[in-house]
Steps between C-alpha positions, in 0.01 A plus 500: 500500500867680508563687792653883390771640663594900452750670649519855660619768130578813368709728301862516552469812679241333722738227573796702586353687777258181651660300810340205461439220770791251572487216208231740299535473148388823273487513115626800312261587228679689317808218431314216585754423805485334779599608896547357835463722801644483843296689685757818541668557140263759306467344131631151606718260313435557128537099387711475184388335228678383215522841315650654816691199648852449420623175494808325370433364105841358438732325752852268535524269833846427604618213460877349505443484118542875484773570787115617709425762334125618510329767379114663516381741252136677561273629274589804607904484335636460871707206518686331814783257446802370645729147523831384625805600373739229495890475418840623673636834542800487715607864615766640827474805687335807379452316169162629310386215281184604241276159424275507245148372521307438149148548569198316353277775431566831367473818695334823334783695674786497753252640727443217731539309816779281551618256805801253564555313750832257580398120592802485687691859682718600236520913582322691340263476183332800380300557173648740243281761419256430289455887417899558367403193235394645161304259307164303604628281786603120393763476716535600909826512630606424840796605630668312760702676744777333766455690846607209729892529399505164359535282200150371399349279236118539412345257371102567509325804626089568399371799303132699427398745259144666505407776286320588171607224229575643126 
């Protein structure tokens, strides 16, 4: 004979207010979820499920195929991505030098995060901002900027993006 196992439930409005035991599971009734208590949090740890969840459906790895660049999109439309820039750009002095970085996945708008970071020190990179482009970002530029009174080459500096893609 099976042995039956049933755990503590209720409605969602139960759930929210119970403070279950530490490991305690509780099912919602009214969603059919799922979650874990800790002995202190009052509704617990709703458990996502696959409805809920979001988790990436479409992905690059880098490799030195594609100069490393990688990217993540979710379910949700968020996508993270970066890679390696790789070339020359000699500049002097004061010189501002604007790079160009194609990205692999679309962004909805220029509304999003951007980072870039020199492999070797260079001066100073920034990002242009993404909020003065006007079209669906493709393209991030970063600007390169001498502030150590010197002549420089760059050869390589590393780049992410995260935002919602197009």
């Amino acid at each position: 004979m099976a042995i039956q196992l049933q755990i503590r439930r209720g409605t969602t409005a139960e759930n929210d207010v119970f403070t279950g035991a530490v490991g305690e599971l509780t099912m919602d009734t009214d969603t059919n979820g799922l979650r874990v208590h800790d002995g202190t949090t009052a509704g617990g740890v709703k458990i996502p499920t696959e409805a809920t969840a979001d988790y990436v459906v479409e992905w690059q790895a880098p490799t030195d195929l594609n100069n490393y660049t990688w990217y993540r999109k979710y379910k949700s439309g968020w996508v993270e991505q970066g890679g390696r820039w790789t070339g020359s750009v000699s500049f002097s002095a004061a010189a501002v030098v604007n790079t160009p970085v194609t990205l692999p996945v679309q962004m909805a708008s220029p509304s999003y995060q951007a980072f870039a970071q020199a492999t070797a020190q260079v001066g100073l990179l920034a990002i242009t901002n993404p909020a003065n482009q006007t079209n669906t970002a493709t393209t991030l530029n970063v600007t390169v900027k001498e502030t150590l009174n010197a002549t420089r080459t760059m050869t390589e500096f590393i780049w992410q993006v995260s935002g919602m893609a197009a």
